[in-house]
N, C-alpha and C positions, 0 to 999 in steps of 0.2 A: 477577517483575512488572517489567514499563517502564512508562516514562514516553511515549506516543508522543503527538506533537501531529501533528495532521489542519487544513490549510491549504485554506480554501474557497476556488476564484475568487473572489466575492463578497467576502471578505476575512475573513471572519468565523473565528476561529481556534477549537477544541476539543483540550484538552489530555484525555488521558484516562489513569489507571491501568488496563493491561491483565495480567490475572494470563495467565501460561504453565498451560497448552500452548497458546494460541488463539495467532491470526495476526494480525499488523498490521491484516489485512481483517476478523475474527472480530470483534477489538476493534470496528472501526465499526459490525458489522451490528448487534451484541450493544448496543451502547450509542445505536442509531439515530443513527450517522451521515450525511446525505444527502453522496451522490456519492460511494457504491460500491453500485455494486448487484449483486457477485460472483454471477451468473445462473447460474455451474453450479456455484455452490456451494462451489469451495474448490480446484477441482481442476486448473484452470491450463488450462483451454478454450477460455476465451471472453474473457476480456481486462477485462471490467467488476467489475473490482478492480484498474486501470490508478491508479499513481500517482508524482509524480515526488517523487525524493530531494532532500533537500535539500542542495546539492554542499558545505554548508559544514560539512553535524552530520559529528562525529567518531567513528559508529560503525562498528562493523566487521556489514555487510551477508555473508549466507552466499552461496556461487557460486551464478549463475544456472545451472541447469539448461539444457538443450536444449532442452527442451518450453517453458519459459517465454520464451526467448530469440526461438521459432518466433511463438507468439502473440502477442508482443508488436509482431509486426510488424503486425498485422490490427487494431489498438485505432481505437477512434471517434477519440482524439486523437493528434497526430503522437506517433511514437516520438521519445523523446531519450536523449542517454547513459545521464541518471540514472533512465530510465525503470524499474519494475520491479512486479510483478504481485504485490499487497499479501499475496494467498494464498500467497504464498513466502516471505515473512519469516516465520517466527513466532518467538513472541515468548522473549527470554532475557534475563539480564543483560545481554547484549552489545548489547540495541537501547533501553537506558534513552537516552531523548532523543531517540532520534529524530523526523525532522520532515517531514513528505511534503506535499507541493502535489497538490491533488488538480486532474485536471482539467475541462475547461470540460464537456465530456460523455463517455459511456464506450458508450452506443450509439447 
């Protein structure tokens, strides 16, 4: 289980316990987070599970894939470094704390 906290535009913050095996993105849908609407589900397609990292949380994030790296270019919001596609974390000891800004829209 982590700890992941979800950063709304709006400001409004949602800390959430997400049990393993779900995905940083799993975690939101499951617990009705607005602003992910991961639309193909999980599978690193479509970009709307886009969320940025928080450059300051101290966890250790897994390598991004190729596939994720490709779509990440195509998101409603600009790409940035700590950009990363929520359906690619999933979840482990190693992502207790983590903290993602979601953003303004995903499509």
């Amino acid at each position: 289980m982590a700890k992941i906290t979800y950063r709304h535009p709006s400001g409004t913050v949602t800390v959430l316990e997400v049990p393993a095996p779900n995905t940083v993105m799993r975690g939101a849908k499951i617990n009705n987070v607005d602003g992910i609407e991961a639309q193909c589900g999980g599978s690193a397609q479509c970009g709307t599970c886009h969320v940025y990292v928080d450059e300051l949380c101290a966890v250790q994030l897994p390598e991004m894939h190729e596939s994720e790296d490709e779509v990440l270019y195509g998101t409603a919001s600009p790409r940035r470094d700590n950009s990363r596609l929520s359906c690619q974390l999933p979840i482990s000891d190693a992502l207790d704390g983590l903290v993602v800004d979601l953003p303004e829209r995903q499509s």
